[in-house]
N, C-alpha and C positions, 0 to 999 in steps of 0.2 A: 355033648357038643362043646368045642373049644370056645371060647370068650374071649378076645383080643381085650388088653387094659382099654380101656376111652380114652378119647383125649381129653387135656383137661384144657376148659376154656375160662378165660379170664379177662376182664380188664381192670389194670393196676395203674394207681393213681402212684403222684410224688412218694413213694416210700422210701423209708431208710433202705439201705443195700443189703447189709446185715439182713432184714428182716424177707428180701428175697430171694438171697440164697436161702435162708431157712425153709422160706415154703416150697420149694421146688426139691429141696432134700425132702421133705415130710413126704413130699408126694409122691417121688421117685421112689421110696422105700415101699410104699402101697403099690408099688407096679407100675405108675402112671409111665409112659414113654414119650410122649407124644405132646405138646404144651402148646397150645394156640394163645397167645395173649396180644391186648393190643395197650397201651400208655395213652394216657390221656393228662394232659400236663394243663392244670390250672394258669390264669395268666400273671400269678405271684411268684411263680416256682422260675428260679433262675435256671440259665441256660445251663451252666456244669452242674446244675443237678441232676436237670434232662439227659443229659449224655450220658454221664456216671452212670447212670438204671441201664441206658439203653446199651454199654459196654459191657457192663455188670452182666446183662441178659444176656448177649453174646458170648461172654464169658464163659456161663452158665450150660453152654450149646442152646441157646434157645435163642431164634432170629424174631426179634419183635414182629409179627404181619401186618401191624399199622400202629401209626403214632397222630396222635390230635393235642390240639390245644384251644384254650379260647374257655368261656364259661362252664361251670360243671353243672349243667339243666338237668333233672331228673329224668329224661328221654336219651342223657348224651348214652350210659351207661348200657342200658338193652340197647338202643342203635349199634351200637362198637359190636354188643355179647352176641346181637343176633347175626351180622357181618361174620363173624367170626364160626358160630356155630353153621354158616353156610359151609364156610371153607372146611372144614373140621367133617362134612359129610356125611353119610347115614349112618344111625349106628346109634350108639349110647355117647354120653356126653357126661364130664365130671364138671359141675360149675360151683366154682371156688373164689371168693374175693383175696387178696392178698395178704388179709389179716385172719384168714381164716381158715383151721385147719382141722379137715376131719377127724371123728374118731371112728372106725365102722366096725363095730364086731364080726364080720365074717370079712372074709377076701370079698375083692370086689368083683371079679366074677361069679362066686357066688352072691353075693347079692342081687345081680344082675338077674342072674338063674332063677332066683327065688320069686323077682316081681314077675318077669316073663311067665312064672310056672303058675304066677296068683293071677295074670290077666293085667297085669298094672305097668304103664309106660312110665314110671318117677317113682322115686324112693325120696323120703323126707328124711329133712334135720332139725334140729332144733338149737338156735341158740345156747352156748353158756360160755358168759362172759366172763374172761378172765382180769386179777386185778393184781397188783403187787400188794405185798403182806400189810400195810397200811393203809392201802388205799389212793396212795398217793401217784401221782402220772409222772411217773418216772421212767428213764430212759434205760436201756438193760445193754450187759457185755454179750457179744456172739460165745464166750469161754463158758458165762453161767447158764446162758441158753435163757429161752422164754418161760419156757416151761417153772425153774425156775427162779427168775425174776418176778412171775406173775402165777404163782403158785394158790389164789381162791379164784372159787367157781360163784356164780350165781347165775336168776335168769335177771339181770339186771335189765337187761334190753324190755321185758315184758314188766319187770313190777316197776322201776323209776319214771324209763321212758313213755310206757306203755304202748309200746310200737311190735308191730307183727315178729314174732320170735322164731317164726317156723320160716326153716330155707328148703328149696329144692336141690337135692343135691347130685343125682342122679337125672336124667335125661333123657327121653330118646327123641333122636332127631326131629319126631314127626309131631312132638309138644311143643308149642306155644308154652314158655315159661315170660312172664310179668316182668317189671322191673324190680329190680334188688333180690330176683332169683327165690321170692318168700312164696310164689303161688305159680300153678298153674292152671288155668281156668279148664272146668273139665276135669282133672283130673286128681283125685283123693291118695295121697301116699298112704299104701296098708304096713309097711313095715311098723311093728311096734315091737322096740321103742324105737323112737326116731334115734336116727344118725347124731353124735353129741357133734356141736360145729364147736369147738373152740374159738372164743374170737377176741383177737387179739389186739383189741383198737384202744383199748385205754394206756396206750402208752405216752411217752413226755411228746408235745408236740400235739395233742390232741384237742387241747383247749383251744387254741389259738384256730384252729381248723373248724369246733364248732362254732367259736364266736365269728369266723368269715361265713360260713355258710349260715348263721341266723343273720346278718348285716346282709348278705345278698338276697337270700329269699324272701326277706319282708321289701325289697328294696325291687324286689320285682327284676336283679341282672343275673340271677339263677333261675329260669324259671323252674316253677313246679305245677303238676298237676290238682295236691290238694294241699289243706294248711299241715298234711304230717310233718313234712320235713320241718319247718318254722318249729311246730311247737315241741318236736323232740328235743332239738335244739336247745330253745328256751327254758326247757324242764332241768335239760343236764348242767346249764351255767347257771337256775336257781339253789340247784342241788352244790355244786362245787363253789358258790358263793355260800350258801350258810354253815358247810363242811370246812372252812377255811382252805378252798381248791382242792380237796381230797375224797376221792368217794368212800360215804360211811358204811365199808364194811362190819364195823360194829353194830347194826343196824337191825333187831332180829327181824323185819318185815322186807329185808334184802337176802337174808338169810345166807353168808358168805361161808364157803367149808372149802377146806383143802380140798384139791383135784390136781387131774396130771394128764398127762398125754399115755401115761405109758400103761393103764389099765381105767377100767372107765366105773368110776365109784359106783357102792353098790345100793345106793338111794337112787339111782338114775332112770332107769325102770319103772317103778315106780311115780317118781316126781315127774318128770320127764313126758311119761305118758298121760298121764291125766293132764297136764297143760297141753299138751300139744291135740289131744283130741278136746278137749273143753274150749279153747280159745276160738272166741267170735268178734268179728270187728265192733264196732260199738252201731245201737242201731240211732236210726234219727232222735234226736232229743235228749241225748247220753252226756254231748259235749265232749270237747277235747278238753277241757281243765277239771273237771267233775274227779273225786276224790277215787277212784277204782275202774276209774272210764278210761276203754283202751283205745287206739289211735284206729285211725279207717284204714281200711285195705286196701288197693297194696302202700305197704307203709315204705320207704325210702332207710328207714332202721338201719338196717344189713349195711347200705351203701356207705363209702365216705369217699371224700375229696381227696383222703390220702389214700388207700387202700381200695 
């Protein structure tokens, strides 16, 4: 049976330009055709930056299907992705944040093939964060590429932050997927190993982005559902304050190794798999600051105000 690519759905915060043509080249090379996304512009983000994206998209051949502004609530995101996923129709679904770029071992029709043939409506991923060679939140040329600019891997999202590391990255229409696209209630992704997600959010520009989202969410003009968002937040500018702003990939309990986009290392299997089936949200009594205590689920991790 033939496999139409999915569409891919998204909602994509203030990002640099550069970094969306890249995604939509990454994704257009995997087959995607078809791009539903919607912008959702913070109320810091100057108006030529809004435009610039929304030209940029156009540019792109891809017609924004809605644009929002106003607080970034942890509800704004699934409201827009589920909007979206109506219009986008029955079928399979790609859900991608802007900073974040798959790696799939097989074509995505067969993947598709594979869950369908196992009984399973969702295929998993699993976070790996990428960093530049220092560790430092620097800003990268579209000529050198991401890749590399930001040439180590780790699961930085699950051992600094301790926030939920596993995304949904596959779909099928008739799933209820969570917010920040990390669960689907219901339902267990069998692929193993999960999908490597590439995620590309430690770039220049990102400090300043958690220190607004820790000021609003304690502050009660972001709301949120529970305290993840605050305290991932807080984790990452205690961490980038004693690292003097830099995250310590010399760190061996962060455990930083070369990786790439263009073959998917071969500890990943492995590593990979025993996280993503071992990790459980924390139970009552764990604490969010508790030295190995991971964040409750669904965590806001995945999501950002830029991306």
């Amino acid at each position: 049976m033939l496999i139409t690519p999915p569409p891919l759905v998204a909602v994509i915060g203030p990002v640099e330009v550069p970094l969306l043509a890249a995604w939509v080249r990454h994704y257009r090379l995997l087959g995607i055709e078809r791009f539903l996304i919607a912008f959702h512009f913070p109320e810091h983000v100057p108006d030529q930056h809004q435009h610039e994206l929304q030209a940029a998209s156009r540019e792109l051949g891809i017609a924004p299907a809605a644009t929002s502004t106003g607080p970034w609530h942890e509800h704004s995101n699934g409201e827009l992705r589920d909007t979206l996923r109506q219009q986008a129709g029955p079928g399979w679904h790609l859900l991608a944040d802007a900073d974040e770029f798959h790696q799939y071992p097989a074509p995505l029709d067969e993947m598709i093939a594979q869950a369908e043939h196992a009984g399973h409506r969702v295929v998993g991923g699993l976070m790996l964060d990428r960093v530049a060679t220092y560790g430092s939140l620097t800003s990268w040329d579209p000529q050198t590429g991401l890749d590399a600019t930001y040439p180590l891997g780790a699961f930085l999202t699950h051992q600094l932050l301790r926030g939920d590391p596993r995304k949904i990255v596959l779909a099928h229409s008739s799933v209820v997927v969570a917010s920040g696209n990390h669960r689907a209630e219901g339902h267990r992704p069998a692929n193993r190993p999960p999908v490597a997600v590439h995620h590309f959010k430690w770039r220049d520009g990102v400090r300043q982005d958690i220190e607004r989202r820790a000021v609003h969410s304690a502050d009660g003009t972001w709301k949120t559902a529970s305290p993840a968002r605050l305290a991932e937040a807080r984790r990452m500018l205690q961490h980038l304050h004693r690292h003097g702003g830099r995250i310590a990939v010399d760190s061996p309990h962060l455990d930083f190794r070369p990786v790439s986009l263009q073959t998917v290392p071969d500890w990943w299997a492995a590593k990979a798999t025993r996280l993503v089936t071992t990790w459980r949200p924390p139970t009552p009594g764990t604490g969010q600051n508790q030295p190995g205590a991971m964040t409750s689920s669904p965590s806001p991790s995945g999501g950002s105000n830029r991306a």
